[in-house]
C-alpha positions, 0 to 999 in steps of 0.5 A: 871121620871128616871124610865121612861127613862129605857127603854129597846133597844128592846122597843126603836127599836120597834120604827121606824124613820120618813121617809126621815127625816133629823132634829136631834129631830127625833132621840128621836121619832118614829112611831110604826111598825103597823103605815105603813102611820106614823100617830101618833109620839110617844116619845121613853123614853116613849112610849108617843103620840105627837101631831105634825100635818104633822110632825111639829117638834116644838111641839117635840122640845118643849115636849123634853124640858118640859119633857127630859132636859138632852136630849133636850139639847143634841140636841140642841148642835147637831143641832148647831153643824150641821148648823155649818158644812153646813155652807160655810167658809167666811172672815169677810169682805166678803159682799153680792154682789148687782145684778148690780155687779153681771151683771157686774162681768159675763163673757160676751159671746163671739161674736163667740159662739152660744148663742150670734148669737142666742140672736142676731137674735132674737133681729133682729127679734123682731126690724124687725117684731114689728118694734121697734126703734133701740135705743132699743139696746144701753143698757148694761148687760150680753149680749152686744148688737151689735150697731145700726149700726150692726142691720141697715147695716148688720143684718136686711139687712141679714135677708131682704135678707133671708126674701126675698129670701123664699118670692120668693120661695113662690110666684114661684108657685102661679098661680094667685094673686091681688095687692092693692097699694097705695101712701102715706108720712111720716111725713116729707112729704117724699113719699112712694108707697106700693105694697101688693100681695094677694093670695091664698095658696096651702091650701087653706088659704089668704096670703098677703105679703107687697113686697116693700115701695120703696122711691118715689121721682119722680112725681106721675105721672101716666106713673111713677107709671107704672114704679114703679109697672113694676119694682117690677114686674120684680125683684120679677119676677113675671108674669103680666098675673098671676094679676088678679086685682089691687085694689086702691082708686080712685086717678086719678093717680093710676087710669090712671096708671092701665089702662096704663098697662092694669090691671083689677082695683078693686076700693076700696069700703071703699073709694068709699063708703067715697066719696059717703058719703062725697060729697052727704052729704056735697050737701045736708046739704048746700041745707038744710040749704039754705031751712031753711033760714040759710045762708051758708056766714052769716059772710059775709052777717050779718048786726052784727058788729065784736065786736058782733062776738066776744061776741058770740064767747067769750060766746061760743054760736056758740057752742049750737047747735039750735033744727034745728041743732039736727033735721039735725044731727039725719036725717045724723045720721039714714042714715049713722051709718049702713054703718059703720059696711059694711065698717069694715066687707069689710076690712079684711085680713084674709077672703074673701071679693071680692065676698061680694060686689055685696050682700052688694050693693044689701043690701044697695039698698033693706034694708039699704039704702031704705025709710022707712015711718019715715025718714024725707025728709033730711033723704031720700034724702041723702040715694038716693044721696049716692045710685045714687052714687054708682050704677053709679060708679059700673055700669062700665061693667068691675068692674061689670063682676069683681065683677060678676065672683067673686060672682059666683065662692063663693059657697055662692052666685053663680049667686043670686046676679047677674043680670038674663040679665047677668048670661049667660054671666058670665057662658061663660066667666067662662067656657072660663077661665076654657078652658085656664087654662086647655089648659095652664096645658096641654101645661106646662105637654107636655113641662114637657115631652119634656124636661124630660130624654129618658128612656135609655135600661137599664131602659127600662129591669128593668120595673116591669112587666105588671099586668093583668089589664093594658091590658085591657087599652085602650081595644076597644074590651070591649063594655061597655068602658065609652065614652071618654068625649071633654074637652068642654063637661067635663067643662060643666059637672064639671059647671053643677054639681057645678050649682046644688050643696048645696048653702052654708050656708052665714057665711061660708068661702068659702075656706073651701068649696073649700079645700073639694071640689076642687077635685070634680072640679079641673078646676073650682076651679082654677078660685075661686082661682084666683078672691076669693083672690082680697081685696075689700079695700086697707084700710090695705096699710093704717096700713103697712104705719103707722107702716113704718111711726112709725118705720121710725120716731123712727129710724131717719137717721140709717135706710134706708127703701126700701122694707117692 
């Protein structure tokens, strides 16, 4: 074994140390100068061969003990001595600190620096746009939360005015925009009136922004509503010729109130079709009933005492329902489950949903709602009673040019589902649109020059000059000079070709055609702005009301909500 350990230094420096090694057993091992990837650890007292897979220095350890006592023991006395250096010099009574003292005992940020403003909005935001209590704040830690009161008086009211300030700056430039508003109360019977614009932007994309939740204490009264929506108007400073359509439910009120302000309504189709359903179901199940010898008052008319009642109800009986009541429930269930998903698919947001009213009508009519061979008579009549419904509320000549303009101005549809009496009819009331807006633009860009600085003398001198083909401008002496076209024969050029252009393909969106497409008819695509944007259904003023509706009973008395 000594022999062993005398080794020469020129043999022990043959052997090169670990890379990056930091242990003390590597000062008794090694790798060859040839092992370059440092595969194979061999011992430097004699040149042995360690088996350490990826550089574990246990087996080292244990082969200094079993074979270099003396060494192995040295080393042992350096590797306490090491973690003795490293380790940091503390009092005997020194413990380890809780993760609650150690929140307590940090420095708080100051009210002043950058990081608590930061944290501040940002909180200020989560409550305002998730709508979360402000109760959230009244907990303690390292950043201490400003008081409810700070959020209620002062920070949500800064970042309304902020939020309403930019909303402002968006809606300045918007050309045309739709409405849906709808009254509803809280849980505490207070009412509210929502008002929600619709438009489409510069890139062709639908927004919506809920402009206000005002309190509405008067009475909901037609001429009061009028104001209600005048007003808001009037502080967001928006034109009222630039609505194209309010769409509502069909609450006598509201009605009155959009035709005392002259404003295209676009009844709620999710609504319409509620109370299609509804009323002729509720017909028709009575009728039934009578027809199969069910009596509608049988409480009032049965010969059984009341003691019998209360033994059917105490069994549950009237809960079983007969073979009749199945047979009725399969009739109502075979005519209405289909128009569920119409109903979803026309409340949507984010899509156009305007245009597709006339092809679902004309769906409904030919596939949904006709006979088929199989139904029963309860069956087809409540499918006929909900049609007649629906043609006679929508054969109201206003909603259905509306509806009309909208179908044909969606590269989708065109003039498919609109009726052959009356497609010339809204050809020429597009064309007539097109003509005041491009008379509009040309008024608005001669005010521009009007009202723009006279070019000075100076400036005048510093004009670049002329190149060689602005001489031929305007050049009546070049017989091949294209004919300058009337505004009337270029509308009816720009209708004609988009007339005869690719139908698009059904689940297409429409806007996207138009963002393509809108250079090829910069007037006509101005009119699918203005009607592509009007909601079928105001059922999303149902959603903004139960999150106002939440927040407000969350936050209690602390928050006043006027706008939302």
């Amino acid at each position: 074994m000594e022999s062993l350990n005398t080794e020469t230094t020129e043999q022990q420096e043959q052997l090169v140390p670990k890379k990056n090694a930091v242990s003390v057993i590597w000062t008794h091992f090694g790798y060859s100068k040839d092992d370059i990837e440092q595969n194979e650890v061999r011992c430097r007292h004699y040149r042995k061969t360690v088996s350490t897979p990826k550089g574990n220095t246990t087996n080292l350890f244990q082969h200094l003990e079993h074979n270099h006592i003396t060494e192995y023991e040295q080393c042992m006395a350096q590797k306490k001595q090491k973690e003795t250096d490293k380790r940091p010099a503390t009092s005997a009574s020194a413990k380890q600190m809780s993760i609650t003292q150690a929140f307590t005992n940090a420095t708080q940020y100051e009210k002043s620096s950058r990081r608590w403003k930061e944290i501040t909005d940002a909180i200020c935001y989560y409550i305002a746009k998730d709508m979360t209590p402000l109760a959230t704040v009244e907990r303690s830690g390292r950043y201490t939360e400003p008081s409810r009161s700070h959020f209620s008086k002062t920070a949500l009211p800064d970042m309304y005015k902020t939020c309403c300030k930019n909303v402002a700056a968006e809606l300045k430039n918007v050309q045309h925009f739709a409405a849906t508003s709808d009254l509803w109360s809280s849980r505490t019977m207070d009412p509210f009136l929502s008002r929600t614009w619709h438009y489409t932007d510069d890139d062709w994309k639908l927004r919506q922004r809920c402009l206000e939740m005002p309190y509405f204490p008067a009475d909901h009264t037609a001429d009061m509503i009028v104001q209600g929506l005048k007003d808001m108007l009037s502080e967001w400073d928006l034109a009222e010729e630039k609505l194209s359509a309010i769409t509502t439910d069909n609450g006598a009120n509201v009605v009155k109130a959009a035709a005392l302000n002259g404003w295209i309504r676009q009844q709620c189709f999710g609504h319409r079709l509620h109370l299609a359903i509804e009323n002729r179901l509720k017909d028709q199940l009575v009728t039934h009933a009578v027809r199969m010898g069910i009596d509608a008052n049988d409480d009032c008319k049965s010969p059984r005492t009341k003691e019998s009642y209360h033994t059917e109800d105490k069994k549950s009986r009237h809960l079983v329902p007969s073979w009749a009541d199945l047979d009725v429930l399969e009739a109502v269930s075979k005519a209405l489950s289909p128009l569920m998903e119409f109903t979803d698919a026309l409340s949507g947001e984010e899509y156009v949903t305007i245009s597709f009213v006339k092809p679902v009508l004309h769906i409904l009519n030919s596939q949904v709602l006709a006979e088929e061979q199989d139904d029963v008579e309860l069956t087809k009549t409540i499918k006929t009673s909900i049609l007649r419904y629906l043609k006679e509320k929508y054969s109201d000549p206003i909603t259905e040019e509306l509806l009309d303009t909208a179908s044909f101005v969606d590269p989708r549809f065109k003039a498919t589902y609109i009726s052959a009496h009356n497609v010339p009819t809204i050809q020429e009331k597009v064309k007539t649109e097109m003509e005041k807006m491009s008379e509009a633009e040309v008024c608005s860009a001669s005010q521009i020059t009007e009202t723009a600085e006279p070019t000075t003398s100076s400036a005048v001198a510093k004009k670049q000059k002329r190149s060689l083909g602005s001489f031929f401008k305007g050049s009546e002496a070049t017989p091949s000079a294209t004919p300058t076209l009337s505004l009337q024969q270029s509308l009816e050029a720009e209708m004609s070709s988009y007339l005869v252009s690719p139908m698009l393909d059904r689940e297409a969106n429409p806007l996207d055609w138009w963002r393509e497409h809108h250079v090829h008819f910069p007037t006509l695509s101005k009119v699918a702005k203005k009607y592509l944007c009007i909601p079928a259904t105001s059922s999303h003023q149902s959603r903004f009301s139960v999150r106002a509706e939440t927040l407000l009973h969350a936050s209690g008395p602390a928050l006043n909500l006027r706008k939302g």
